[in-house]
Structure formats: structure tokens, C-alpha cells
VMD Tcl script that draws the C-alpha trace (Angstrom):
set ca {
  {61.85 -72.65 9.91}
  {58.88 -70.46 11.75}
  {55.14 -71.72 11.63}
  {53.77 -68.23 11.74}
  {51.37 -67.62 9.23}
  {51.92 -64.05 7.28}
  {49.74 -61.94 5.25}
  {51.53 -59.42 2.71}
  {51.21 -55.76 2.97}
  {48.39 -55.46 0.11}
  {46.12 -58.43 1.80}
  {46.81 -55.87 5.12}
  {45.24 -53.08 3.16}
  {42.58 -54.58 1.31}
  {41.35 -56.05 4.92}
  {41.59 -52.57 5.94}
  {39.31 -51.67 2.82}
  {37.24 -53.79 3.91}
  {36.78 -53.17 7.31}
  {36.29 -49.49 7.06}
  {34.05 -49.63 4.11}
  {31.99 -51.68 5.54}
  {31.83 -49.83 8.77}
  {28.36 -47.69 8.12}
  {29.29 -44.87 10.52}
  {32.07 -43.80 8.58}
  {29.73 -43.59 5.67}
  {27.74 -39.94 4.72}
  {29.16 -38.51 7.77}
  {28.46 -34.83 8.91}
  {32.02 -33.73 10.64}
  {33.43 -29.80 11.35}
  {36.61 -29.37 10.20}
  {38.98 -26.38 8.80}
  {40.50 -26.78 5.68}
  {43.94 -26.21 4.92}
  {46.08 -26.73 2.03}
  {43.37 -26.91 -0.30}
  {44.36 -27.23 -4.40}
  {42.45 -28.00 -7.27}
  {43.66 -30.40 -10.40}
  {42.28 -31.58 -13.22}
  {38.76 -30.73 -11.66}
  {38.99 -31.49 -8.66}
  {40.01 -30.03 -5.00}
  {42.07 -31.96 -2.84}
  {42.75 -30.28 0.67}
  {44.08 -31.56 4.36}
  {41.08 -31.58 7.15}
  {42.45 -30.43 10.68}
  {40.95 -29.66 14.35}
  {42.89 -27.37 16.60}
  {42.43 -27.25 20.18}
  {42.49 -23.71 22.31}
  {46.03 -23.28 22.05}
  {45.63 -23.62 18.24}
  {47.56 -27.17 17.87}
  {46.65 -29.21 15.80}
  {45.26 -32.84 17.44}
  {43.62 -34.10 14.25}
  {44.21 -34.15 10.78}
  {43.02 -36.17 7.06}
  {43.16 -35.85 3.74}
  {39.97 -35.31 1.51}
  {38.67 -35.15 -2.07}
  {36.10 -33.27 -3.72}
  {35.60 -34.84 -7.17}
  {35.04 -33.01 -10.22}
  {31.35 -34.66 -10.84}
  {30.40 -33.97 -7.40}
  {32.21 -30.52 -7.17}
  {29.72 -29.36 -10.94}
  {26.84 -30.47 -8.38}
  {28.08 -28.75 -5.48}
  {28.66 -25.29 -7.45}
  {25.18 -25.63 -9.02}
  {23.39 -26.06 -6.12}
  {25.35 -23.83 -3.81}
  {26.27 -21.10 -6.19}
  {29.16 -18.69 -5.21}
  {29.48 -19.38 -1.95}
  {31.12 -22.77 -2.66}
  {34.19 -20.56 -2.99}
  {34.10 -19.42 0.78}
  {33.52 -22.44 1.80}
  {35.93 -24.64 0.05}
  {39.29 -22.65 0.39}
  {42.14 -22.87 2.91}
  {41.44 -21.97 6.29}
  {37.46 -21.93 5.54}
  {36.02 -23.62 8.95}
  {33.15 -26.08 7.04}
  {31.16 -28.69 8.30}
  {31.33 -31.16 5.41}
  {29.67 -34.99 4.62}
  {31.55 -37.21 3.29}
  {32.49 -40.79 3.64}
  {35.78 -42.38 4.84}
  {37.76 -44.69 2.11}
  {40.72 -46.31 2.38}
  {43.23 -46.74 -0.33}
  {46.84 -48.86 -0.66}
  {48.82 -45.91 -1.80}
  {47.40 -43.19 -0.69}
  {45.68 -44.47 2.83}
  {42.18 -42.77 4.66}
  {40.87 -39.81 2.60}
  {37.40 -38.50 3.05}
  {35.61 -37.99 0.13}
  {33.33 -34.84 0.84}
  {29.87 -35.30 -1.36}
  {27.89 -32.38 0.56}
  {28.17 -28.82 3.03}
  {26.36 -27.20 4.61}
  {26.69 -23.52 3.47}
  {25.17 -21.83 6.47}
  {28.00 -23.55 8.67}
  {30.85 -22.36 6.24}
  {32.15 -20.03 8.54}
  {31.61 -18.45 12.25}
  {30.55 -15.16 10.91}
  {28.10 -17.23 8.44}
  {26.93 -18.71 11.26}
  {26.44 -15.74 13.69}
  {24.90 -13.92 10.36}
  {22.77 -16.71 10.01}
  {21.35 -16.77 13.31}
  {21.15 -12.95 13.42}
  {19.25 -13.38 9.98}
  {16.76 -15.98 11.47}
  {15.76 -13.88 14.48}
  {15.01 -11.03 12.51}
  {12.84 -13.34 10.01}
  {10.95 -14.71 14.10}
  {10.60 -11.08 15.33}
  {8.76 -10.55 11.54}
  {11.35 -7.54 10.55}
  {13.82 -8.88 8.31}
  {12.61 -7.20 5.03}
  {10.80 -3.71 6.27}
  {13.64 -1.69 4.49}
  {13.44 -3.68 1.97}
  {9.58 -2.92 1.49}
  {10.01 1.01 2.16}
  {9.66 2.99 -1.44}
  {13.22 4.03 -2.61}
  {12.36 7.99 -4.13}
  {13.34 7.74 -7.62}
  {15.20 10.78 -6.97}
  {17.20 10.44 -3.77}
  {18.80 13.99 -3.18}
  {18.76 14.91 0.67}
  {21.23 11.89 2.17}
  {22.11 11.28 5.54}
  {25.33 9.50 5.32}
  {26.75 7.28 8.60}
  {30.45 6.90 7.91}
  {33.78 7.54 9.78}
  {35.06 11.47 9.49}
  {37.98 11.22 7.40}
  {37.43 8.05 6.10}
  {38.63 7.08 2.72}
  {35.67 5.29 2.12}
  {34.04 8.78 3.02}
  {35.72 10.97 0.77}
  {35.34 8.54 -2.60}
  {31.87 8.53 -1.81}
  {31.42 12.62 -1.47}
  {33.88 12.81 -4.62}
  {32.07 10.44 -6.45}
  {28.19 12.27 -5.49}
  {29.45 15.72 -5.77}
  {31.18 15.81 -9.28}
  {29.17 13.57 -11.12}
  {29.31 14.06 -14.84}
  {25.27 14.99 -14.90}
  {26.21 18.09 -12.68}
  {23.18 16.73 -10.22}
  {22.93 18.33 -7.50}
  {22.79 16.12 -4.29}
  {22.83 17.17 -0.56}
  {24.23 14.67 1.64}
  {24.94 15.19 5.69}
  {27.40 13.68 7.66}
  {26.41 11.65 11.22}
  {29.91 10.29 12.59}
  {30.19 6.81 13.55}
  {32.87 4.81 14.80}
  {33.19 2.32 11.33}
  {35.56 -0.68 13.20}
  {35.58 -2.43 16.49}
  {33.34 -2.73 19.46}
  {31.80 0.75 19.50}
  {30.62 0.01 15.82}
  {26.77 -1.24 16.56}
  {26.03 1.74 19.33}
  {27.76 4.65 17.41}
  {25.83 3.46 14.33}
  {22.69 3.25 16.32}
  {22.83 6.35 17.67}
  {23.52 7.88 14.00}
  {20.25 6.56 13.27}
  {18.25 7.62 16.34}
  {19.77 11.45 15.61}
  {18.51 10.89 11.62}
  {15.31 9.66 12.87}
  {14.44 12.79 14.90}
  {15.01 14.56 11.76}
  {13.41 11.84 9.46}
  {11.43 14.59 7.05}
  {14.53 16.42 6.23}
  {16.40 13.15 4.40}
  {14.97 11.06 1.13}
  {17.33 7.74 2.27}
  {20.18 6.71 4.90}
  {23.43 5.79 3.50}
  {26.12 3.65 5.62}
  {29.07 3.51 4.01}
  {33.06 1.75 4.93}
  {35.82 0.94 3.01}
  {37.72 -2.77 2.34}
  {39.76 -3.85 4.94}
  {40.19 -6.91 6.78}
  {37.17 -9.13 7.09}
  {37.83 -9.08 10.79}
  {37.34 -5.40 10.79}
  {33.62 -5.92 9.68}
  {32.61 -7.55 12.23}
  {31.00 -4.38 14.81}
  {28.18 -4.73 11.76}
  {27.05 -8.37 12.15}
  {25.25 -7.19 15.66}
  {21.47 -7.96 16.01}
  {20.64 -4.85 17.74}
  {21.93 -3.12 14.42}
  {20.46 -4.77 12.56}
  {17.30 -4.75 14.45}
  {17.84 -1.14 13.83}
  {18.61 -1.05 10.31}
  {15.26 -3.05 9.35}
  {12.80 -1.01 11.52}
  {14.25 2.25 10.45}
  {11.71 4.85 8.61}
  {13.76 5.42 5.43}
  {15.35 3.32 3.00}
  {18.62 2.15 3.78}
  {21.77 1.76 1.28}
  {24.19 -0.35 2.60}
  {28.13 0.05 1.12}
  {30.26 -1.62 3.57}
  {33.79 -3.28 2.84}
  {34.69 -4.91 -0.87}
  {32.78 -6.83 -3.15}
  {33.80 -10.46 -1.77}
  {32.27 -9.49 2.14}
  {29.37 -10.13 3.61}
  {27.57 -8.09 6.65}
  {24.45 -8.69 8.26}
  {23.12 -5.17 7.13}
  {23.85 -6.47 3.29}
  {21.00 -9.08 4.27}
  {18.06 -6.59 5.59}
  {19.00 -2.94 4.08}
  {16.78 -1.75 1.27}
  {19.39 -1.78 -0.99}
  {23.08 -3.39 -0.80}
  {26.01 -2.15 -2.93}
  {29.75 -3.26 -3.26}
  {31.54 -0.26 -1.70}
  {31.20 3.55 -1.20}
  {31.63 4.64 -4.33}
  {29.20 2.03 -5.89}
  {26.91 3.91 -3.63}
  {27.62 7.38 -5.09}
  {27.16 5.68 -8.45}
  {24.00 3.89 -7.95}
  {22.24 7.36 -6.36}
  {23.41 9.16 -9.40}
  {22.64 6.36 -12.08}
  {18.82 6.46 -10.51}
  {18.96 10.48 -10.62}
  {20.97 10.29 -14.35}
  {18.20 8.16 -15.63}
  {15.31 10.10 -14.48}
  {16.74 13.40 -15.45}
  {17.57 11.61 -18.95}
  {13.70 10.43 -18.81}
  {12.51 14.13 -18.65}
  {14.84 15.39 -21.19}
  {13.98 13.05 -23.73}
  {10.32 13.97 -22.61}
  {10.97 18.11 -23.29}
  {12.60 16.68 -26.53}
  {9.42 14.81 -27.42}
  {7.01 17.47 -26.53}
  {9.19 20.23 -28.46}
  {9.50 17.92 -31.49}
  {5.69 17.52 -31.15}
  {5.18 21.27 -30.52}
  {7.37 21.84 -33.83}
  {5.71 19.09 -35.44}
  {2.11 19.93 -34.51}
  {2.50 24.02 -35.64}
  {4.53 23.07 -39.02}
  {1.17 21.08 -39.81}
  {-1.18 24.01 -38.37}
  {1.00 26.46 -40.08}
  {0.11 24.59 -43.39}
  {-3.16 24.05 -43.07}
  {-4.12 27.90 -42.20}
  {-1.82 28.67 -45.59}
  {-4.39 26.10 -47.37}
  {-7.16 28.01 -46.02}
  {-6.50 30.81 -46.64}
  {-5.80 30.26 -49.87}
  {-9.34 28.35 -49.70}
  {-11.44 31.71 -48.39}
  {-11.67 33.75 -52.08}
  {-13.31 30.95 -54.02}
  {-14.83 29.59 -51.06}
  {-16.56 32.90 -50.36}
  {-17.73 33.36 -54.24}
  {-19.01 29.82 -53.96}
  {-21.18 30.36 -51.15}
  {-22.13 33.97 -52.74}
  {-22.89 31.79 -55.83}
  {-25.00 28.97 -54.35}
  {-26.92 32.02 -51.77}
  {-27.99 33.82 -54.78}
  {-28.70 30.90 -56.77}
  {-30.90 29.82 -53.29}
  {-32.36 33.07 -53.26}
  {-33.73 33.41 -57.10}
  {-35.37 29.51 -56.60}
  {-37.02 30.92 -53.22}
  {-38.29 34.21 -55.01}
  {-39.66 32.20 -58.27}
  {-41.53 29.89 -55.63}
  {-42.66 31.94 -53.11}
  {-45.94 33.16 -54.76}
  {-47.23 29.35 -55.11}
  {-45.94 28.57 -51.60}
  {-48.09 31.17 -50.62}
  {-51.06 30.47 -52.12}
  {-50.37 26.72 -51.32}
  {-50.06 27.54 -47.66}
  {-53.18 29.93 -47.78}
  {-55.39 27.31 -49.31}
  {-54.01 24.82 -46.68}
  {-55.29 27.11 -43.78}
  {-58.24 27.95 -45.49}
  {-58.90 23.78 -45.25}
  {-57.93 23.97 -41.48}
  {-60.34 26.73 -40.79}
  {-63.33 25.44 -42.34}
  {-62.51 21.88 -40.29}
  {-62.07 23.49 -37.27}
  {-65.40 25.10 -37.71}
  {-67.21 22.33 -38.03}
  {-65.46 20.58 -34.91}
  {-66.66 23.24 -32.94}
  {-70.31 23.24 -33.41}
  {-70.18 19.46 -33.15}
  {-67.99 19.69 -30.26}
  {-70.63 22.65 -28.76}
  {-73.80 20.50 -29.59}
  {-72.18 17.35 -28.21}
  {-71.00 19.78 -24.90}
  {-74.13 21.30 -24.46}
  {-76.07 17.80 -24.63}
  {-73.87 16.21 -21.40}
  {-74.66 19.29 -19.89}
  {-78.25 19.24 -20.02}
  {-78.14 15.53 -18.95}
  {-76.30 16.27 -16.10}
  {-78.46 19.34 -15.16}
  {-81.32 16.71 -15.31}
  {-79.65 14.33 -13.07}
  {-78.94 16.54 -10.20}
  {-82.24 18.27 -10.14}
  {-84.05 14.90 -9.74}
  {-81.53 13.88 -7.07}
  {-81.69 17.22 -5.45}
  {-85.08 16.54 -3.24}
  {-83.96 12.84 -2.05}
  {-80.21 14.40 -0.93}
  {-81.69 17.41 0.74}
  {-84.05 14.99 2.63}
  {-81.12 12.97 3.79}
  {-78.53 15.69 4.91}
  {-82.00 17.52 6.74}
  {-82.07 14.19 8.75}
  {-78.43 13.82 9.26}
  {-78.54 17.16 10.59}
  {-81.56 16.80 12.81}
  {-79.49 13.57 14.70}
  {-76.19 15.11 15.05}
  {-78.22 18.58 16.73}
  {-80.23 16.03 18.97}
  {-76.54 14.22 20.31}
  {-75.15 17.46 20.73}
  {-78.17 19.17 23.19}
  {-78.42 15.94 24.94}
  {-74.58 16.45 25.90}
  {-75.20 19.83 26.26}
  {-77.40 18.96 28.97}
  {-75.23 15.90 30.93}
  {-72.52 18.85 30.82}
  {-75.00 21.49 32.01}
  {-73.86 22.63 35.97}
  {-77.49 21.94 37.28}
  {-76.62 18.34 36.39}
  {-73.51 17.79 37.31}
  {-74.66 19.51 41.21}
  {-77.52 16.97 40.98}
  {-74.84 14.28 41.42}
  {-73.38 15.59 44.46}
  {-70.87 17.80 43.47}
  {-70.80 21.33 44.36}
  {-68.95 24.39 43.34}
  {-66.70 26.80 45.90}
  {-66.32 30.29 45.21}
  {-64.01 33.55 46.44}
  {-64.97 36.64 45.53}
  {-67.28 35.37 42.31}
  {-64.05 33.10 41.06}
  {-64.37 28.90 41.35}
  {-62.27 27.32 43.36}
  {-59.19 24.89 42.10}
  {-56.34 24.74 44.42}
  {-57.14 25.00 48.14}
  {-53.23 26.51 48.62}
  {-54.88 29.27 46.88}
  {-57.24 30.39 49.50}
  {-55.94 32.42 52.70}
  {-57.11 31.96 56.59}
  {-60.26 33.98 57.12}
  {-61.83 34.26 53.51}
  {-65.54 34.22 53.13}
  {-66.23 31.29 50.15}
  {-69.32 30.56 49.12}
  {-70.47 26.33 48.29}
  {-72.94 26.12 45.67}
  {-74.79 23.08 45.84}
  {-78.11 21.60 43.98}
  {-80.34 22.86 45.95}
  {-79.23 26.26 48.09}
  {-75.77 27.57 48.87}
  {-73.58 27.75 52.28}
  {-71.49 30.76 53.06}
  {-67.88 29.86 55.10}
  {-64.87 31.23 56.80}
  {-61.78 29.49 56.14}
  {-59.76 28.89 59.19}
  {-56.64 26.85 57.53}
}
mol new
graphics top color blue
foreach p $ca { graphics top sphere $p radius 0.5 }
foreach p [lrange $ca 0 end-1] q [lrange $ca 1 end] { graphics top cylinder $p $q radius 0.2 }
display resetview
């Protein structure tokens, strides 16, 4: 009989339970993983984890949960993304927390993901995405005005294409009969060449940038893969600084490309471009038609009314005109019975104003004639005393001038040593004036000298 103590397989497993969940590292863990085998029941997804190395074996694998409850919150928050990330062979980077059970073992119960991390092309886009939003460019196309009318199109497609054709199809037989005038600039649509043969499309549209309302660039579906010349940063760098509105209509509904992110405006495929140029031209086109309608029904509207009321008028001018003959005449005979008093009324009136007037003026010429006299009175007894004083005033100013007639006279200024130098009867300024030899004569106060100029 052994001593070894033994522990049944349950105790085993409930230890196990223990351990792990008390283990806080395993708990609300961020891990990358791809997800494989992923199925949904009753609610919720159940799905294997795995990690592959270089050679693409697999060196780790586990099984995880997504339950209904947390799934509802998941989808809410999330939106429809959730679906690209949680779907077999989606690379996801996931948080969760590591349980243990007795039947089924270690499962990871995912609670959160990160959406940006869903996939590498999510992540290059992202990262693309954020270095457009640093070098401040991300929504310039966006912000460019969109002509409500786009009609001159430069479209950057493949030659050939598919995608191509549905989209000229779809512009050029439109059930509106609007005419549209789209040019071709041939890129390569798939590969490596995708991001400079698309760039150089745009530098050749730019050069021409007055001839074109908006840009188009347009692919059909294909693989996902085969999208992946358009999530380039140098495109896109291109795409967002370009002049003109950009459509984008690259691949199906379900992808993704950097360009959908920054062009003005993004539709599903080619001939969702087609469509959305013509519904924009369809519904401006209806606007003005249903304007001409308005204006015609107005027009109609407007002369039925006028039409009337010139028949009522008309009908109006007889009696209207006998009416007015009626009341003029009656007008006339009350003017004619009154006019003889209204003369005599306004005779006797001016009559009134005359005599008035008469007797304003001799008051007014009595009353003139009186400040006359008084004024008449006042200057002649002011007369003597103001002749008196300008006499004097006079006599002063006459006295200043002669005595600066006489400081200014010659005589005096020679009495104060200065002299005066003639040639030939002329006075004497500027001695550059005077040649070698001439005879000048000095006047001074008393007598004069007679030279010869040597220099």
C-alpha cells in the first residue's frame, strides 16, 4: 500500500484556475495575434489565436472568446470595422485576459482592439494618415469647392481598363443626355510603378489645371493586395496638395486606400463615380428646369391676370370718361356761378392790402428818415475831433519816415566811413567785375580819389 498523497484531476484544474487567475499579468493583456478559424454562435465569436514565424509555421497558438455582451459593445464603439478586424486571417492586436477552464482548458477572452492595429495596411494607412495630419495637409482636397457642375474631367486610370470603360459608359450615355468631357492621363493602376505613374498624371493635369473642373482616379475590384501602389505617402502627399478636387473610385466597396482618406470626395468604384458626377449635373439641370417651369407658369400666370384686368378697363373707359365729363362740367358751372363774388372778394381783399401797405410806408419813411438825420448829426459833430486825430497821426508817421529818409541818405552813410567806387558812372559790387587798367573813381565824405586798377 503506497503513502503518496494524490490529488484528482478536477482539484489539478481548479489549482490551475487558481493560479492563473490570480496571476495579474495574464489579466487585460494587449497581445498581436492573427486569427484563424474564427465562427460565431449564439452571439458570440469563438476563433483560434496563432503566431507564425518567417517561414510561416506556426510556434504559438490559443483559443479565444468574444462574448455576445462584450461583442454589442465592441460593434458600437468600433462600428464596421469590427468586421475586418475580427475575421479569419485578420492580424489584430487584441486585450483580453487568460482563463482557465476544466473542459475546455486556457482561452483568452478578448474584451477590447485596437482598430488602427487591425491590419498591416491599417497600420501603414494609419501612419501615412498621421503624417499628412503633422505636415498640416490631410484635408486640402477636401476643403477645395467641388463645381456643382463638373463637366471638363481629367481621368487617371489604366488604358483599357475595365474599370475605365464602365466609367466612360456610364458618363457618356447617361439618361439626362449631359454632356461631359473627360480626358484620359495613363497610369500604371497595380504594382510598384502605381505612386510615380499616378504622380506624374497629376503633375501633366496640373500644367493644364484651367482646362479641367475636377481629377478623377479611378480602378476596378481586385485583390486587396493589388491596392496597395495607392497607400504611398508621396501620393498621397500629392493627392491632398493638388489644385482641383479630387474623386477617388478605387477597388470595391469593402477596400480601403489611403487616397479614400484625403481626396475631396471618395466613391465605391468607377462607375459610382460616373454616377455621382451625373447625379450632381442631373440635379442641377433638374433645378433649372423646374426654375423655366416656374417662371413660364408665372409668365402665364402673371399675363392671364394682366390680360383680365386691361378687359376690365376697358370696359371701365366709356362710363369712366362720361363720369369725369359729368363731374368737369358740373365743376365748371359751380366755378362760373362763383367767380363774380370771388372776384369781388379778392378785389376788396387787395384793396385792404393796399391801403395797409400805404400806411407802412410813410411810417416806415418817417421812422427812416428820423435815424437818418440822427446819424447825419452824429458824424458831423464827430467829424472835427477825427479829422484832428488822423491830421496828427499823419504828421508822426511823415516825421519817422524823413528822419529815415535821412539815416538812408548817401551823405550819411559816407559820413560813417564808407565810400562808394565807380566805373564809367556805374557803382561798384563785385571786384571780379572790374578789368586790369580801369580808371574807378572812390567817392568819399569829403572829396573823391581817381585810380588805376592793376589786379
Amino acid at each position: 500500500m503506497t503513502d503518496r498523497k494524490a490529488i484528482s484531476l478536477f482539484a489539478l484544474q481548479r489549482r490551475l484556475n487558481e493560479l492563473i487567475s490570480s496571476y495579474c499579468p495574464l489579466k487585460n493583456q494587449w497581445i498581436v495575434a492573427e486569427l484563424s478559424d474564427v465562427r460565431r454562435s449564439g452571439g458570440h465569436y469563438y476563433a483560434e489565436l496563432i503566431e507564425k514565424d518567417r517561414d510561416g509555421r506556426t510556434i504559438a497558438k490559443l483559443r479565444a472568446n468574444l462574448w455576445n455582451g462584450q461583442a454589442h459593445k465592441l460593434y458600437n464603439a468600433y462600428g464596421a470595422c469590427m468586421a475586418d478586424i475580427i475575421k479569419s486571417g485578420s492580424e489584430a492586436m487584441l486585450c483580453g485576459s487568460v482563463t482557465y477552464h476544466p473542459l475546455f482548458g486556457l482561452s483568452f477572452n478578448i474584451v477590447d482592439v485596437d482598430p488602427e492595429y487591425s491590419r498591416d495596411t491599417t497600420r501603414l494607412q494609419a501612419e501615412i494618415l498621421a503624417a499628412l495630419q503633422r505636415d498640416g495637409v490631410r484635408d486640402d482636397n477636401k476643403e477645395l469647392p467641388m463645381p456643382e457642375v463638373a463637366q471638363r474631367i481629367a481621368v487617371i486610370s489604366a488604358p483599357g481598363a475595365a474599370g475605365y470603360g464602365d466609367f466612360i459608359n456610364q458618363l457618356l450615355r447617361n439618361p439626362y443626355n449631359l454632356r461631359f468631357r473627360p480626358e484620359l492621363f495613363s497610369a500604371v493602376m497595380q504594382g510598384a510603378a502605381v505612386s510615380q505613374t499616378v504622380r506624374e498624371a497629376l503633375a501633366a493635369i496640373a500644367k493644364r489645371r484651367d482646362e479641367f473642373d475636377c481629377v478623377v482616379i479611378i480602378r476596378g475590384g481586385g485583390a486587396t493586395s493589388d491596392l496597395a501602389g495607392f497607400d504611398d505617402y508621396a501620393l498621397a502627399f500629392a493627392v491632398a496638395t493638388f489644385p482641383l478636387p479630387v474623386i477617388a473610385g478605387i477597388g470595391h466597396e469593402r477596400d480601403n486606400t489611403v487616397l479614400d482618406f484625403i481626396a475631396h470626395t471618395r466613391v465605391k468604384t468607377p462607375t459610382a463615380a460616373a454616377e455621382w458626377l451625373i447625379a450632381r449635373a442631373a440635379a442641377v439641370w433638374t433645378r433649372i428646369h423646374d426654375l423655366a417651369a416656374q417662371a413660364a407658369q408665372y409668365t402665364r400666370s402673371r399675363l392671364a391676370g394682366d390680360s383680365r384686368q386691361l378687359q376690365y378697363l376697358e370696359e371701365q373707359i366709356p362710363m369712366l370718361s362720361r363720369n369725369a365729363v359729368a363731374r368737369s362740367r358740373s365743376r365748371l358751372a359751380e366755378i362760373t356761378a362763383a367767380l363774380p363774388l370771388t372776384v369781388q372778394n379778392r378785389l376788396l381783399a387787395a384793396s385792404r392790402r393796399l391801403e395797409a401797405a400805404s400806411r407802412g410806408i410813410d411810417t416806415a419813411v418817417s421812422a427812416r428818415l428820423a435815424r437818418e438825420a440822427a446819424r447825419l448829426d452824429a458824424f458831423a459833430a464827430a467829424l472835427p475831433r477825427d479829422i484832428s486825430v488822423r491830421i496828427s497821426r499823419e504828421s508822426s508817421r511823415l516825421e519817422h519816415l524823413a528822419q529815415t529818409v535821412r539815416l538812408l541818405s548817401p551823405d550819411n552813410v559816407l559820413a560813417r566811413g564808407y565810400s562808394i567806387t565807380r566805373a564809367d558812372g556805374r557803382a561798384l559790387r563785385d571786384a571780379a567785375a572790374v578789368a586790369s587798367g580801369t580808371t574807378i573813381i572812390t567817392t568819399l565824405s569829403k572829396g573823391s580819389i581817381t585810380s588805376v586798377t592793376k589786379s
